[in-house]
DOLO-695457 format. One line per field, with one value per residue (C-alpha): residue number from 1; residue in three letters; x, y, z. Coordinates in Angstrom, 1 decimal, padded with zeros to 4 digits. Layout:
<atoms>
num = c(NUM	...) .
residu = c(ALA	...) .
u = c(X	...) .
v = c(Y	...) .
w = c(Z	...) .
</atoms>
This chain:
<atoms>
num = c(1	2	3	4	5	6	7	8	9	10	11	12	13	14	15	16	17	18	19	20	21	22	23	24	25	26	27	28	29	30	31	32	33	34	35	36	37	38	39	40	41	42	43	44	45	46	47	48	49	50	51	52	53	54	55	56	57	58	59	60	61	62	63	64	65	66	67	68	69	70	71	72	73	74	75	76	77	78	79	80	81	82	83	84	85	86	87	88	89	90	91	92	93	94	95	96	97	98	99	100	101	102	103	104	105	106	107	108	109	110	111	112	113	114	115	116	117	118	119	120	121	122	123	124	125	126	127	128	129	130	131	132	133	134	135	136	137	138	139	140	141	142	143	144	145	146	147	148	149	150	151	152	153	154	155	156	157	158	159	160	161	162	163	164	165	166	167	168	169	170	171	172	173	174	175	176	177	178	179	180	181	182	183	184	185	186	187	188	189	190	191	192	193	194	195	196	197	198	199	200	201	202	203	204	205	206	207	208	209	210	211	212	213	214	215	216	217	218	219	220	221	222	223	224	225	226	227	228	229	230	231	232	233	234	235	236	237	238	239	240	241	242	243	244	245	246	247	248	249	250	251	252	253	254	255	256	257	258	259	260	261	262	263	264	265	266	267	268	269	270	271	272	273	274	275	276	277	278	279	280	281	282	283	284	285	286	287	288	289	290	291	292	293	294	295	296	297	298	299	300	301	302	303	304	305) .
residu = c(UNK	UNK	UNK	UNK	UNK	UNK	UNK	UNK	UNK	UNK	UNK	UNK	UNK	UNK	UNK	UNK	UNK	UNK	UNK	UNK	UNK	UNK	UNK	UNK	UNK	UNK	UNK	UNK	UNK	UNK	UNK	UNK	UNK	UNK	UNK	UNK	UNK	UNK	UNK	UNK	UNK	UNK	UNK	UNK	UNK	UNK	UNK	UNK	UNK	UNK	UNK	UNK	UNK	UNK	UNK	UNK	UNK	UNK	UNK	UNK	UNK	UNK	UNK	UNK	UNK	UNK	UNK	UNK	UNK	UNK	UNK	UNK	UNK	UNK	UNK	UNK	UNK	UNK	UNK	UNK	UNK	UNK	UNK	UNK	UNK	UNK	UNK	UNK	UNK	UNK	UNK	UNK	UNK	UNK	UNK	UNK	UNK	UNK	UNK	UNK	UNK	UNK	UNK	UNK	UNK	UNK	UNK	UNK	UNK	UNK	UNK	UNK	UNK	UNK	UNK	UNK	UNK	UNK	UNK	UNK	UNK	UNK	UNK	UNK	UNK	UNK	UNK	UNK	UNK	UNK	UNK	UNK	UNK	UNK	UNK	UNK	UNK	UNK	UNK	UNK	UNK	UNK	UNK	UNK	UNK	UNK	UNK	UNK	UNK	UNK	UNK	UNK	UNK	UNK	UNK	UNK	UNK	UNK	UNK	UNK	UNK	UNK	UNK	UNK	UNK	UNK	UNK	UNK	UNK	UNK	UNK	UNK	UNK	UNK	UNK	UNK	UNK	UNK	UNK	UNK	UNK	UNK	UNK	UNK	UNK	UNK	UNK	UNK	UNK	UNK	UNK	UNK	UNK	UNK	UNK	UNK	UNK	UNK	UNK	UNK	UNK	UNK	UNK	UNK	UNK	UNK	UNK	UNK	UNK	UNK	UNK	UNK	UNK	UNK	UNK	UNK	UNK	UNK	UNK	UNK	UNK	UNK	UNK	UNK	UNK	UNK	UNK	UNK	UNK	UNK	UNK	UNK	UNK	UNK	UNK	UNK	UNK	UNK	UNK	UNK	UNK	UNK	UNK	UNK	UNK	UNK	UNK	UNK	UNK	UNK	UNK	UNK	UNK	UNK	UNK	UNK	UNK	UNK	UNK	UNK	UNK	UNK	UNK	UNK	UNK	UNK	UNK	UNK	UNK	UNK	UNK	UNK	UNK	UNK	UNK	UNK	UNK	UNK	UNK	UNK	UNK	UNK	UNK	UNK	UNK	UNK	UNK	UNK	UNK	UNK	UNK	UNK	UNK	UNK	UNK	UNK	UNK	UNK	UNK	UNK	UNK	UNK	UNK	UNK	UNK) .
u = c(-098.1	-095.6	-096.1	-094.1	-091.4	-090.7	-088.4	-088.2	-085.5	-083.7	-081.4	-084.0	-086.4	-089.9	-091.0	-089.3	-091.0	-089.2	-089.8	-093.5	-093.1	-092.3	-095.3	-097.1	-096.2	-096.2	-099.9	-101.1	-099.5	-100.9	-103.9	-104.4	-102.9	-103.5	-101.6	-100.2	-097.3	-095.9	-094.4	-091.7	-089.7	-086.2	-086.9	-083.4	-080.5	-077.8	-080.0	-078.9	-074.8	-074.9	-073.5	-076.3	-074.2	-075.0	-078.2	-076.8	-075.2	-078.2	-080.5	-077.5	-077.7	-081.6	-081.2	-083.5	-085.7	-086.2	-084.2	-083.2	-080.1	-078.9	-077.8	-074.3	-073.4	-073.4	-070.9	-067.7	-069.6	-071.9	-069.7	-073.4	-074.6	-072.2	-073.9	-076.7	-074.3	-073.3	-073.8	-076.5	-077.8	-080.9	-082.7	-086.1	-087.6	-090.3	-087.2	-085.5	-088.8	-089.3	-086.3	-085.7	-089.3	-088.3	-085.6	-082.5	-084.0	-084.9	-081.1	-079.9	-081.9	-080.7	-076.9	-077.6	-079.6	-076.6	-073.6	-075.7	-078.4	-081.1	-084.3	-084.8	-088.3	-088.2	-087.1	-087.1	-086.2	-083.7	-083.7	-081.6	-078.9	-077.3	-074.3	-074.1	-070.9	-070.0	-067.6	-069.0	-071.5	-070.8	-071.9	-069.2	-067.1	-064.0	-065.8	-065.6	-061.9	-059.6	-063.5	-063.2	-066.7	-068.1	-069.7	-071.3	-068.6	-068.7	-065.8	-068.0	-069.0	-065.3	-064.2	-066.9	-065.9	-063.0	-063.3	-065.0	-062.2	-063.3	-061.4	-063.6	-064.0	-065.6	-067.1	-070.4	-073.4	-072.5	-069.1	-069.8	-072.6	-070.0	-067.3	-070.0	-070.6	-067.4	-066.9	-064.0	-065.8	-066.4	-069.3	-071.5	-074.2	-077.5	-081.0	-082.2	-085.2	-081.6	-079.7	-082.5	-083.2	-079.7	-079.4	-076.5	-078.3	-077.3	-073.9	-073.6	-074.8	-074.8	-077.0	-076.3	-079.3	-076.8	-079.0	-075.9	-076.7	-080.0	-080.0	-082.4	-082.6	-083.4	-085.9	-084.0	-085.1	-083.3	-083.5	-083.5	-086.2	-088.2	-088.3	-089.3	-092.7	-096.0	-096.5	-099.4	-097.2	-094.4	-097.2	-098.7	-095.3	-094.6	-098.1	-097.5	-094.1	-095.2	-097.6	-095.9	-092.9	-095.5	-096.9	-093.1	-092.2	-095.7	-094.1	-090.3	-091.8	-093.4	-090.7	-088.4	-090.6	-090.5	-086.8	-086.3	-088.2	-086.5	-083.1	-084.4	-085.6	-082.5	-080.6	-079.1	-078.4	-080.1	-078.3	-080.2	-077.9	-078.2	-078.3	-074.7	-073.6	-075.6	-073.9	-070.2	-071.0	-071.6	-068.8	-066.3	-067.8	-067.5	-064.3	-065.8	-068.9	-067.0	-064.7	-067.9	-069.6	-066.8	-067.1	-071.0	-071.5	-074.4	-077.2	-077.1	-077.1	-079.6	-082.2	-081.9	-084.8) .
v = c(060.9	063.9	067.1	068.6	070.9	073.9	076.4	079.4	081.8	084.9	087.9	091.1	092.4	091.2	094.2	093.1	091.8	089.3	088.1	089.2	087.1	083.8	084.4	084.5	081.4	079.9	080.9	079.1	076.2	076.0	077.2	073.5	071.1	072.8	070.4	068.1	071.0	073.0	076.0	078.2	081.7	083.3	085.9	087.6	085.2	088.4	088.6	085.8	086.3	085.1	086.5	086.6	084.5	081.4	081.1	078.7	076.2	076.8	075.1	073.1	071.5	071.2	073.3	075.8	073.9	077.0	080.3	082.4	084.6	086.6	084.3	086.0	084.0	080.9	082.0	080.0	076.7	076.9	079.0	079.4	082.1	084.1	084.9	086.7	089.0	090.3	094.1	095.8	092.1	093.2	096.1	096.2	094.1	092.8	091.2	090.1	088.7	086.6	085.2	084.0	082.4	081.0	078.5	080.6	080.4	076.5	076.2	077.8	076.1	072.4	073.4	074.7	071.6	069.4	070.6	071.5	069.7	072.0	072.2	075.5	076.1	079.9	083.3	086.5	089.5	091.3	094.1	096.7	097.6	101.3	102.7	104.5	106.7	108.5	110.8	112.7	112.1	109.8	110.8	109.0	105.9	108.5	109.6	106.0	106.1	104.6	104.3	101.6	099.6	096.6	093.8	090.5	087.5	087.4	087.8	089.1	091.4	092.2	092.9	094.8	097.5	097.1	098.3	100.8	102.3	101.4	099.4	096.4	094.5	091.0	090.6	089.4	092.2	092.0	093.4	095.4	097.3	097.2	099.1	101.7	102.3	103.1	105.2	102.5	101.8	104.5	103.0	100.1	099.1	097.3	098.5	101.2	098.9	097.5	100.7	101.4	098.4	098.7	101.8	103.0	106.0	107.8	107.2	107.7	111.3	110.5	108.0	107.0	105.2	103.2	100.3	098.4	094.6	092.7	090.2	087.2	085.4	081.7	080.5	077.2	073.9	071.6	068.9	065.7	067.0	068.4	064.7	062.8	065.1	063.2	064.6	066.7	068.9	069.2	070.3	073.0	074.6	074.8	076.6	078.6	080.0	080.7	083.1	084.6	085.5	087.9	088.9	089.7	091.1	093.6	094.3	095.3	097.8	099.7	099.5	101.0	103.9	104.5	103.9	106.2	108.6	107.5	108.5	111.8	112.5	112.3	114.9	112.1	113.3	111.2	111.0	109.9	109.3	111.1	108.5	109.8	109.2	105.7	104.6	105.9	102.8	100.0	101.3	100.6	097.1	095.7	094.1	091.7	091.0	090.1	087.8	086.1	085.5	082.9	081.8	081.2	080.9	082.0	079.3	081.5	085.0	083.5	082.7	086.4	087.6) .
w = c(024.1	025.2	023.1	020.3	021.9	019.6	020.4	018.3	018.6	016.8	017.9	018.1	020.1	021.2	018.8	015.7	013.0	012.8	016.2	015.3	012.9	014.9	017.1	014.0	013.1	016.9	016.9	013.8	015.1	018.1	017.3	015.1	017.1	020.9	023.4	020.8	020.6	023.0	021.4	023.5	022.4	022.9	020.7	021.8	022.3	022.7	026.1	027.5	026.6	023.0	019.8	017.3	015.2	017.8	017.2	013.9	016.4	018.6	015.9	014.7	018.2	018.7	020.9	019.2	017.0	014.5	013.6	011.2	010.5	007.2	004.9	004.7	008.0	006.3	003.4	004.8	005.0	001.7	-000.4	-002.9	-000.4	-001.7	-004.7	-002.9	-001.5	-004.7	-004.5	-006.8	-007.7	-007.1	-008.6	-006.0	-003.7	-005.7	-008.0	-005.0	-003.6	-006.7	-006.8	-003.5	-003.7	-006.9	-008.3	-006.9	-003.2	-004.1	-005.4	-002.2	000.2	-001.5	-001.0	002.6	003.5	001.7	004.2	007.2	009.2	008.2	006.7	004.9	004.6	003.5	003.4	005.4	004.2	005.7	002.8	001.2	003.0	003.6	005.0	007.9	009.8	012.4	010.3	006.9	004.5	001.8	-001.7	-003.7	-003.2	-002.9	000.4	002.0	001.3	004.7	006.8	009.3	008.4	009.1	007.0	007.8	007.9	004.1	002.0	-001.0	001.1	002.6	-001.0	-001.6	000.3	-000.1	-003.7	-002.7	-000.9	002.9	005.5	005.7	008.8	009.3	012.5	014.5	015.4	018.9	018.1	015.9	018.2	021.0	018.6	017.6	021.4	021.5	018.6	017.6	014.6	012.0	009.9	009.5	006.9	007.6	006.7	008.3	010.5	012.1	012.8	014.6	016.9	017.9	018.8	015.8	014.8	018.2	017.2	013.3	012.4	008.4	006.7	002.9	001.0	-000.7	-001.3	-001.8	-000.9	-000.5	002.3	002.5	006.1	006.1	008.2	009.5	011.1	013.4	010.2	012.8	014.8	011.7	009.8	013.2	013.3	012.0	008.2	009.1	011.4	008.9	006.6	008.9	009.8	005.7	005.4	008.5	007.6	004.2	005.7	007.8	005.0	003.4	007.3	007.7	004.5	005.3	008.3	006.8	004.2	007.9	009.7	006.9	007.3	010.5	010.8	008.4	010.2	013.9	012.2	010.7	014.7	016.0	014.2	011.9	007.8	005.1	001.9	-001.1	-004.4	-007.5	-010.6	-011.5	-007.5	-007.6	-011.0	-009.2	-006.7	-009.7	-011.2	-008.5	-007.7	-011.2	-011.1	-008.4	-010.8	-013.3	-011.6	-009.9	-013.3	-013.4	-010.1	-009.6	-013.5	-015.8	-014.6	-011.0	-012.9	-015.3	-011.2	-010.9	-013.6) .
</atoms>
């Protein structure tokens, strides 16, 4: 009988924890069924002339048996995701954290797994994100005002800066880091961890702790390949991912840290709002909660405890 071929893949470097975070889970597997699997990694797929928005078609495809990618991605085709993109939904991570392990990530993992052949089996965590730019410091939304920045392909996000006074742009990571490269590009958002691995803090001198969105990344499964596996792999991968979500979640709170510090290195401002500054930004986004409240309903504000 042939082995299991699993093929794990994701858009970051070998040192990322969330490529850490695949070996983690490659190694338990492995480690219980030895050559009844035979696990394989392309921890990087923008290394070998993808945008990191392919690795969805990727595992779509089978072509990558298991991914994951910020939920934000998905918006267009499971219009549900949009709720987590809400900005200041979430107050700290341990809130965020419990829901997304709790009913609303259960809610969004069923209307993921109902359009797209998926399975959803958990939840990374991307974090809270913050704004950085290459042309002042940004204590107020007034200071964003005409900033060229860009956002995941989300139109929450989109209109979320866009009531914030920015010039929002929609586009994939690998453009976006080619645009910041070229100083095209004025200012981005993404936690710090990110600005980091791709290099945007040599380019954007002022960094705002905005803490504006928290993004979730499911951890995906090629759904046709994941049902044909005898039950007591399907089991170990559950148990194994569910491990490595807190190894990875360990690993996000250290490398905020040291980002933060990476950034501070280079010469690079920090911002850090005053409450009055902080309240200035949920201010300018309420129009866009409101109108959502009618969109998504109560039931979804009511997962966010």
């Amino acid at each position: 009988m042939s082995a299991i071929k699993i093929v794990m893949g994701g858009y970051g470097p070998a040192t990322t924890g969330f490529s850490k975070s695949l070996k983690f889970i490659g190694d338990k597997l492995e480690a219980q069924f030895g050559d009844r699997i035979a696990v394989s990694y392309t921890f990087n797929i923008m290394d070998h002339g993808y945008k990191s928005e392919d690795i969805l078609t990727l595992v779509e495809s089978g072509e990558i048996t298991l991914g994951y990618q910020s939920s934000s991605y998905l918006t267009d085709r499971v219009p549900e995701l949009g709720f987590v993109d809400l900005p200041f939904l979430f107050a700290n991570n341990a809130q965020a954290r419990a829901a997304m392990d709790g009913e609303l990530g259960r809610h969004l993992a069923e209307r993921i797994e109902a359009r797209i052949g998926y399975r959803i089996l958990g939840w990374f965590e991307n974090g809270f994100r913050h704004i950085s730019n290459k042309l002042r410091p940004i204590h107020l939304p007034s200071d964003m005002k005409g900033m060229r920045i860009r956002v995941l392909p989300s139109e929450i996000q989109r209109r979320t800066f866009e009531l914030l006074g920015a010039q929002a742009m929609r586009m994939d990571l690998t453009e976006a880091i080619s645009m910041v490269v070229a100083g095209t590009l004025d200012a981005q958002e993404n936690p710090l961890a990110n600005t980091v691995t791709y290099g945007v803090h040599s380019f954007h001198k002022y960094h705002t702790l905005s803490s504006h969105f928290y993004i979730s990344r499911p951890i995906f499964l090629h759904r046709a390949s994941f049902d044909s596996w005898p039950q007591d792999v399907q089991e170990a991968l559950r148990s194994a991912v569910s491990e490595a979500v807190a190894f990875q979640r360990t690993l996000a709170i250290e490398e905020n840290a040291q980002s933060r510090q990476a950034i501070e290195a280079a010469g690079c401002e920090i911002v850090e709002l005053t409450p009055a500054e902080h309240d200035a930004f949920v201010a300018a986004v309420q129009p866009l909660l409101i109108d959502t409240r009618g969109i998504y309903g109560e039931a979804m504000f009511g997962m966010v405890s």
